[in-house]
DODRENTOR-216633 format. One record per residue (C-alpha): residue number from 1; x, y, z. Coordinates in Angstrom, 3 decimals. Example, Ala and Ser with C-alpha at 12.3 -4.5 7.8 and 13.67 -1.06 7.14 Angstrom:
BEGIN
+-----+----------+----------+----------+
| num |        u |        v |        w |
+-----+----------+----------+----------+
|   1 |   12.300 |   -4.500 |    7.800 |
|   2 |   13.670 |   -1.060 |    7.140 |
+-----+----------+----------+----------+
END
This chain:
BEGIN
+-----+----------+----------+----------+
| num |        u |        v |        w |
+-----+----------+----------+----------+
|   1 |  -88.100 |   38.782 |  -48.493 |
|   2 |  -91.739 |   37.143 |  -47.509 |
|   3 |  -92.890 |   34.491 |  -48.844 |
|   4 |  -96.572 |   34.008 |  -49.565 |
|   5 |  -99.508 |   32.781 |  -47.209 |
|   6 | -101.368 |   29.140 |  -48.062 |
|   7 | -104.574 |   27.992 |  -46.631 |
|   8 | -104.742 |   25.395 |  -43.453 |
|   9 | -105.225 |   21.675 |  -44.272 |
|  10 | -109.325 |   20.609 |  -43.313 |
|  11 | -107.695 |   17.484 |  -41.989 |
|  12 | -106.873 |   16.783 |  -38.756 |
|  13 | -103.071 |   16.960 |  -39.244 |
|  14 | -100.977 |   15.512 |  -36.349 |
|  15 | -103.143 |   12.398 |  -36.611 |
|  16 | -103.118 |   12.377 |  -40.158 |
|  17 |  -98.795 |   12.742 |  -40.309 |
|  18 |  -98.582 |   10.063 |  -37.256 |
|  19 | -100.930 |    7.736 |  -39.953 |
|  20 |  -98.827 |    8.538 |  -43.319 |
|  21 |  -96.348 |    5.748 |  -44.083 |
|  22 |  -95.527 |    4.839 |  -47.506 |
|  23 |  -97.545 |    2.250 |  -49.072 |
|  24 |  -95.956 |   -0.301 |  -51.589 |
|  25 |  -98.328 |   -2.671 |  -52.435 |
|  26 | -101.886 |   -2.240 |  -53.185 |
|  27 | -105.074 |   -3.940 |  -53.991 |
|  28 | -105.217 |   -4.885 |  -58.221 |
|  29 | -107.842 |   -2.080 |  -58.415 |
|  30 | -108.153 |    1.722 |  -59.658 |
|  31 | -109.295 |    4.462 |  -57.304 |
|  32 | -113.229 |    4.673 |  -57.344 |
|  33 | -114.453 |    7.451 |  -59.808 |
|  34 | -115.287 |    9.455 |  -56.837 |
|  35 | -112.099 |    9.330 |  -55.291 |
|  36 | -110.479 |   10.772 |  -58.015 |
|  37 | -112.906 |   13.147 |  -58.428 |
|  38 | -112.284 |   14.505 |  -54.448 |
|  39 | -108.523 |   14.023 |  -54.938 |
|  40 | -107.904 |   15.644 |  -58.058 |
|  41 | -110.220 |   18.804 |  -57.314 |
|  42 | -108.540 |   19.115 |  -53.942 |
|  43 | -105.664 |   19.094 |  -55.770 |
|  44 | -106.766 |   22.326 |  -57.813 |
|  45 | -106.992 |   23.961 |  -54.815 |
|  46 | -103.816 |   23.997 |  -53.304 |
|  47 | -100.810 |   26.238 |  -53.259 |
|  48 |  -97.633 |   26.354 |  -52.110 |
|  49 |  -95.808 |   29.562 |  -50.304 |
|  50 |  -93.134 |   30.317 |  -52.890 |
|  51 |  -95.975 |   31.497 |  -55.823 |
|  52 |  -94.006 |   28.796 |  -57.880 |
|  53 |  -96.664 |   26.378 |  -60.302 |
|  54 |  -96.837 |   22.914 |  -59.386 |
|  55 |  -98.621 |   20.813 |  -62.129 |
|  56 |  -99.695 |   17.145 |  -60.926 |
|  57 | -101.148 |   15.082 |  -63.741 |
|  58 | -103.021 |   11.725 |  -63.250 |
|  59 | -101.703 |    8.847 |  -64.979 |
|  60 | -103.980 |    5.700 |  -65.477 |
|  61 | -102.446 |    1.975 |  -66.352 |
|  62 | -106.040 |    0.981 |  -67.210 |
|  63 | -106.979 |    4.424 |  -69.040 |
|  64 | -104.838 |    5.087 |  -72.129 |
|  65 | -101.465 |    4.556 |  -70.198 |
|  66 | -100.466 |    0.807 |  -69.991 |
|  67 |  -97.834 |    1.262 |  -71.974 |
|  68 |  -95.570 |    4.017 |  -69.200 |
|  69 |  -92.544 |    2.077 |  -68.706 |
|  70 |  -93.225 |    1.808 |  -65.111 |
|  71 |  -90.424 |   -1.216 |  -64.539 |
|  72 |  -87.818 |    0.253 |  -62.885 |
|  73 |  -90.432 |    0.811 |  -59.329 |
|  74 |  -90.341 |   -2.307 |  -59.011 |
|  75 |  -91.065 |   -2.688 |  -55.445 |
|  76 |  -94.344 |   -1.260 |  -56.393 |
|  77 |  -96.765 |   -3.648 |  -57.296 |
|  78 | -100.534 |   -3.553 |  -57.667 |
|  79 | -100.664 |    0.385 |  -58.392 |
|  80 | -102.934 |    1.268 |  -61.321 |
|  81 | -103.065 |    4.939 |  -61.014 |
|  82 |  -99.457 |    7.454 |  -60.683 |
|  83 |  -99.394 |   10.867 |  -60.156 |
|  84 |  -96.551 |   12.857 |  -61.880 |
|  85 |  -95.488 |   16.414 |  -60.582 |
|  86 |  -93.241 |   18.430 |  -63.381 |
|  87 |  -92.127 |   22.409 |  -62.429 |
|  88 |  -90.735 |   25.047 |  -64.192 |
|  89 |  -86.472 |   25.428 |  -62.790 |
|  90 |  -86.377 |   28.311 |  -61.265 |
|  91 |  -85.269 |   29.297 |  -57.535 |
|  92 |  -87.530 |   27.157 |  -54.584 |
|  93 |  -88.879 |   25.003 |  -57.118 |
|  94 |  -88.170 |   21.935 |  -55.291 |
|  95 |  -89.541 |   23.276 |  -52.118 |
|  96 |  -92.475 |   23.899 |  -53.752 |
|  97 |  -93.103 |   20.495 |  -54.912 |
|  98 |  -91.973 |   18.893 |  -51.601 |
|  99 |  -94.246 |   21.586 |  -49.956 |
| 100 |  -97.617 |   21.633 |  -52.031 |
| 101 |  -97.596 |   18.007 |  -53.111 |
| 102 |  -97.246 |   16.549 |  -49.624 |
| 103 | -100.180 |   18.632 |  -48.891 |
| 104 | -101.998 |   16.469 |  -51.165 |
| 105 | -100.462 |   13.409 |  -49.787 |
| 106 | -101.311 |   14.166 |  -46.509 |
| 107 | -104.931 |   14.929 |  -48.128 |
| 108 | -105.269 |   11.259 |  -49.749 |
| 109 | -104.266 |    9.627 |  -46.283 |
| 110 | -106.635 |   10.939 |  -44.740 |
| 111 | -109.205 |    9.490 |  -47.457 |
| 112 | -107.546 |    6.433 |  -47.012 |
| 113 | -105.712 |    6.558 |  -49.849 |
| 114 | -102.272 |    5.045 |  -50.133 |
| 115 |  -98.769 |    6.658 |  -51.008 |
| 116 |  -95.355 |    6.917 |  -51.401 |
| 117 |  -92.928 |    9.489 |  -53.107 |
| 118 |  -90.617 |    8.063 |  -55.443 |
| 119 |  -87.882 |   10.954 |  -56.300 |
| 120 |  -85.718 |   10.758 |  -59.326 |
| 121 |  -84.740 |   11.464 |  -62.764 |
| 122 |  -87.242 |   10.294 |  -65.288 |
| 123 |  -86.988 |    9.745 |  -68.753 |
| 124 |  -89.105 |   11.358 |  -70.720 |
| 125 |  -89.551 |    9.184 |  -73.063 |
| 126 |  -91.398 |    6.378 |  -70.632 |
| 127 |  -94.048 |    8.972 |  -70.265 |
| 128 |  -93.823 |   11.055 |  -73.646 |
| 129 |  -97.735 |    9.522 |  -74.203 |
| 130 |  -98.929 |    9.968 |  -70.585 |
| 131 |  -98.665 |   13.332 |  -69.835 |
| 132 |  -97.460 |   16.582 |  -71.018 |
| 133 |  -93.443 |   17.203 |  -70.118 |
| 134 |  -92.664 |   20.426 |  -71.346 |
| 135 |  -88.886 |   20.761 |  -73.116 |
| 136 |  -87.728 |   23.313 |  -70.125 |
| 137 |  -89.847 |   20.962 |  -67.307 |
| 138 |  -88.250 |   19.461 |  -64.920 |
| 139 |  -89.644 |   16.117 |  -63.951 |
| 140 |  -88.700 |   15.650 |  -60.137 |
| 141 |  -91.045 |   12.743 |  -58.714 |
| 142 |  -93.279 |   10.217 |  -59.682 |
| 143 |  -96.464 |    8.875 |  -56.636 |
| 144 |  -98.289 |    5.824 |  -57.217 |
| 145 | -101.388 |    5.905 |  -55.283 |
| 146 | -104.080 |    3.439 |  -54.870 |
| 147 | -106.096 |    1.539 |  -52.057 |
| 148 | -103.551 |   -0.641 |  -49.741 |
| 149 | -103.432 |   -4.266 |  -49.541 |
| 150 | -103.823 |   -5.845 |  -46.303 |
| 151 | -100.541 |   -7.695 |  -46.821 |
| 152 |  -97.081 |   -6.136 |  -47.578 |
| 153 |  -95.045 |   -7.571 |  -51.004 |
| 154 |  -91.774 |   -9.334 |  -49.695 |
| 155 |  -90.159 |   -6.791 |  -51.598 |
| 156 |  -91.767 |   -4.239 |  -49.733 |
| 157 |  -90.606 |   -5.829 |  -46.120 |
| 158 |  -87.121 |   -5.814 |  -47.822 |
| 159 |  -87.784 |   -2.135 |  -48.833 |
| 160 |  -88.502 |   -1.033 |  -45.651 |
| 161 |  -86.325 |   -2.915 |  -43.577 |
| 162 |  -83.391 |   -1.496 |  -46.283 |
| 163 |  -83.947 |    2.252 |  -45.714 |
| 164 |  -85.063 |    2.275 |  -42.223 |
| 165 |  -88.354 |    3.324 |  -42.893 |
| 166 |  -89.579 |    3.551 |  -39.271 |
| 167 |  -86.524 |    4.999 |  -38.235 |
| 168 |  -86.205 |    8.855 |  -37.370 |
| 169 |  -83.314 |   10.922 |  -35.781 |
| 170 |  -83.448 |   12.245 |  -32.611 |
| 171 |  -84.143 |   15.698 |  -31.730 |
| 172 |  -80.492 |   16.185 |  -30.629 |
| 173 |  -79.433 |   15.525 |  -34.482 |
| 174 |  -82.029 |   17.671 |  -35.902 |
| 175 |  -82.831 |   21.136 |  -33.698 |
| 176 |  -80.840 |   23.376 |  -32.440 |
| 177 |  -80.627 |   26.572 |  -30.157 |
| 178 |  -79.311 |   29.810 |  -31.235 |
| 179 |  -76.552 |   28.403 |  -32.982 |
| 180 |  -75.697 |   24.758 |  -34.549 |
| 181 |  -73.471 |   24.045 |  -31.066 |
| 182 |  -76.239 |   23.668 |  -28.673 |
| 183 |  -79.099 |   21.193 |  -28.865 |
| 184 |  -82.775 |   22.182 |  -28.982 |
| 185 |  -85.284 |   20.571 |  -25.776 |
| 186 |  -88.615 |   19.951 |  -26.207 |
| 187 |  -88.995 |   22.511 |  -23.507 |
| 188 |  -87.173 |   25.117 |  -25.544 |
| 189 |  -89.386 |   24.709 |  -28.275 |
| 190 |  -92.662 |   25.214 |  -26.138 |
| 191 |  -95.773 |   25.622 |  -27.946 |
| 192 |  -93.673 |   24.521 |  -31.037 |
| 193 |  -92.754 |   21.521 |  -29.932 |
| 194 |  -95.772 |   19.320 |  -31.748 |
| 195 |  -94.914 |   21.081 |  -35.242 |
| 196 |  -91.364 |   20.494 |  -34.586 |
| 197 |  -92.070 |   17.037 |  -34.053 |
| 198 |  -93.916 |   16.533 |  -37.226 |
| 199 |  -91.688 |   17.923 |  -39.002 |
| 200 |  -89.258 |   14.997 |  -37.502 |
| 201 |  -91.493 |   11.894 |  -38.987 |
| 202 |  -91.820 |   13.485 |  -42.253 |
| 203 |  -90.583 |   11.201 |  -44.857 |
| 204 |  -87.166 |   11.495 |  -47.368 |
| 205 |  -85.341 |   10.133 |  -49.962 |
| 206 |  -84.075 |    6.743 |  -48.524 |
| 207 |  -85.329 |    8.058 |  -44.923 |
| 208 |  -81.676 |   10.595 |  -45.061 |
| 209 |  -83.808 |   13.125 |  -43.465 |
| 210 |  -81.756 |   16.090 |  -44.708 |
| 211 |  -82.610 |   18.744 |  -42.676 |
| 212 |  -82.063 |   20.979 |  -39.480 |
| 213 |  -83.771 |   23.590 |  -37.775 |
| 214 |  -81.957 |   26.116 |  -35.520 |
| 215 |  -84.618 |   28.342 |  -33.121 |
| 216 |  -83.074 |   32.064 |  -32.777 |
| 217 |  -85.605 |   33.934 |  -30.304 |
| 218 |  -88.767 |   33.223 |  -32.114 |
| 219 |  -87.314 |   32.518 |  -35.574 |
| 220 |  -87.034 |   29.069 |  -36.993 |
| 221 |  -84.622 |   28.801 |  -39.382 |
| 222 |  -84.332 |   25.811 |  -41.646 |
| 223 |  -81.553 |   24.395 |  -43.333 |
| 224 |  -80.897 |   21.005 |  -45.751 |
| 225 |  -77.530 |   19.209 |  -44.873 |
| 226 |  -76.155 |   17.661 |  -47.959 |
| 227 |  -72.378 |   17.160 |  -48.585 |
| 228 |  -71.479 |   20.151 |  -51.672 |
| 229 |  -69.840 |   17.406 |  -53.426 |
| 230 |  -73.169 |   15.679 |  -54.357 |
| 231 |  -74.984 |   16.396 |  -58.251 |
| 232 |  -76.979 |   18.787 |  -59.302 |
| 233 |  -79.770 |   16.133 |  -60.013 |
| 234 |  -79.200 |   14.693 |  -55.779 |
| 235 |  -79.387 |   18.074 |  -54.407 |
| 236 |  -82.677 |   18.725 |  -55.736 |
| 237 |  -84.281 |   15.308 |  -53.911 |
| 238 |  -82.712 |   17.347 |  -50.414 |
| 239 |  -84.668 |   20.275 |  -51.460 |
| 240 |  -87.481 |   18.246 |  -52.036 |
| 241 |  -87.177 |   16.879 |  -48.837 |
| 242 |  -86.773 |   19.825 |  -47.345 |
| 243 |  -90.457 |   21.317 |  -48.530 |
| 244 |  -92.110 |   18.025 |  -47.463 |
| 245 |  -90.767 |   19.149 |  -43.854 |
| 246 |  -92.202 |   22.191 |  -44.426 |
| 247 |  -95.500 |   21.331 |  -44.943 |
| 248 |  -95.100 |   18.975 |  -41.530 |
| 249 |  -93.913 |   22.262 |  -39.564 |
| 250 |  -96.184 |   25.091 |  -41.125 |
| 251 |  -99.470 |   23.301 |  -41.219 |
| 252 |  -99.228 |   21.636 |  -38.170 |
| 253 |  -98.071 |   25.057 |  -36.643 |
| 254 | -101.220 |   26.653 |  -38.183 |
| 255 | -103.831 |   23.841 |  -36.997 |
| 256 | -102.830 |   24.687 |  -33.328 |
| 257 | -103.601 |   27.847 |  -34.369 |
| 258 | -100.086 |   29.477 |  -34.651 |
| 259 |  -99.544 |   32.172 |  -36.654 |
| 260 |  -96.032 |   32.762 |  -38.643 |
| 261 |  -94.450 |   33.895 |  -41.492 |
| 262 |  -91.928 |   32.583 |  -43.857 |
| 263 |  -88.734 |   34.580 |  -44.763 |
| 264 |  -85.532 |   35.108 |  -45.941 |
| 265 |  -83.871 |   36.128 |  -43.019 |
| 266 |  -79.908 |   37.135 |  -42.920 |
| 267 |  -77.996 |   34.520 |  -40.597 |
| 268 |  -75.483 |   35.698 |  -37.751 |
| 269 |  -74.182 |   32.774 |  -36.051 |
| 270 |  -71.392 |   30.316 |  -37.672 |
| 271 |  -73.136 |   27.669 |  -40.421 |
| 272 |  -71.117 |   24.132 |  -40.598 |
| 273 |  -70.178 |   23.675 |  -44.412 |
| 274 |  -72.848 |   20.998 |  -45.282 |
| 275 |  -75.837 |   23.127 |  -43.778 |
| 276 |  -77.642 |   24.844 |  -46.559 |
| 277 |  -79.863 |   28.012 |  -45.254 |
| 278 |  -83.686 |   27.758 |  -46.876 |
| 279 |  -85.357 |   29.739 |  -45.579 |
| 280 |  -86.856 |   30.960 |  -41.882 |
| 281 |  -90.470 |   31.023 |  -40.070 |
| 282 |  -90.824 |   34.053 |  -37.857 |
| 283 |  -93.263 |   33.496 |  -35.469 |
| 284 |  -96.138 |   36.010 |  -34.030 |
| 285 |  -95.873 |   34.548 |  -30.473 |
| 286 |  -93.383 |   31.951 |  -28.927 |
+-----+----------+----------+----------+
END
């Protein structure tokens, strides 16, 4: 099985991904007209490889929608304007969110534009008058987005400090070579090495960073490490995750002008029982 092809970012990735931290507090202000404009028509232009639909509405505090019972983010403060990113449940949905919508993140950093995923299960009923929620939808994520303020909220420097924010793993507890017993060099990864390492600052639910990527000649193959006891609801979030570090690996991959595709690939060596196979990228050239 192949997976579909998606367009290259027109953004200058690697810089943009070493930029992109979540952003917590922002300026008492809405996006400009014109920024919403370019965000939200970039936004009808993007994809995601799985051919599943990915629906982003805007939500505006000062536009209809001060009454969204936005209370329980409340580390967030000064955001006037949300996305909210609903999908139909059906198989890579949740790589498809994490995938296409951090696209779009990445895309509103580079504007200047603040961020920061907030996974979860909604209620509908907080945004029953906001946007449309469809009775099968699932409603993974939530983004406020806005201009950020020059000083952090104290409950932001909690935040951060909390998770671990600027935290990541090492490459030794990430990628591996041939098989999940040996450890994946920078030098084994060659001309990979830069998406690989992208992939590695991409951000996750509470910084857990749930994934692992095992090189096999010139396959990557990607898996989301998540004990099997976890919920339903949990193990979505990892998937999530998992298509956010994705979009790190495959776009940065294409904007040095590496060519791959992504596939279901059948997996030979031994796979420890909390490592969860995706999906692989097969590369043209190694």
């Amino acid at each position: 099985m192949e997976f579909k092809k998606v367009d290259r970012l027109p953004i200058n990735v690697k810089e943009v991904i070493k930029r992109r931290i979540s952003k917590r507090t922002y300026e008492e202000r809405s996006l400009t007209e014109e920024d919403k404009k370019k965000l939200l028509e970039f936004n009808s232009t993007l994809t995601n490889p799985f051919g599943v639909e990915v629906k982003v509405q805007y939500i505006s505090k000062e536009k209809g929608a001060d009454d969204v019972q936005l209370g329980t983010y409340g580390t967030i403060k000064g955001a006037k304007d949300f996305l909210a990113i609903t999908v139909k449940d059906q198989p890579y949905a949740m790589e498809a969110v994490g995938y296409q919508f951090e696209n779009l993140v990445l895309y509103a950093t580079d504007m200047g534009i603040g961020t920061v995923w907030l996974a979860g299960t909604f209620k509908r009923k907080d945004f029953i008058n906001a946007i449309k929620i469809g009775e099968d939808d699932l409603f993974p994520c939530i983004c406020p987005l806005g201009y950020p303020a020059q000083k952090q909220s104290f409950l932001e420097k909690i935040t951060k400090a909390s998770l671990g924010s600027k935290k990541r793993k090492d490459w030794d507890k990430l990628f591996f070579l041939d098989d999940f017993t040996k450890v994946l060099t920078k030098a084994d990864a060659g001309i990979y090495e830069d998406a690989l390492e992208m992939l590695r600052l991409a951000p996750s639910a509470t910084n857990s960073q749930p994934w692992a990527v095992v090189k096999e000649g010139n396959k990557f193959h990607f898996f989301c490490n998540y004990k099997n006891t976890l919920n339903d609801d949990v193990k979505k979030i990892k998937h999530i995750d998992i298509g956010i570090a994705l979009s790190h690996f495959h776009q940065t991959a294409m904007s040095k002008g590496l060519n791959g595709s992504l596939q279901v690939q059948d997996i030979g060596f031994s796979i420890p029982d909390n490592m969860h196979y995706v999906l692989s990228y097969v590369a043209e050239k190694i």
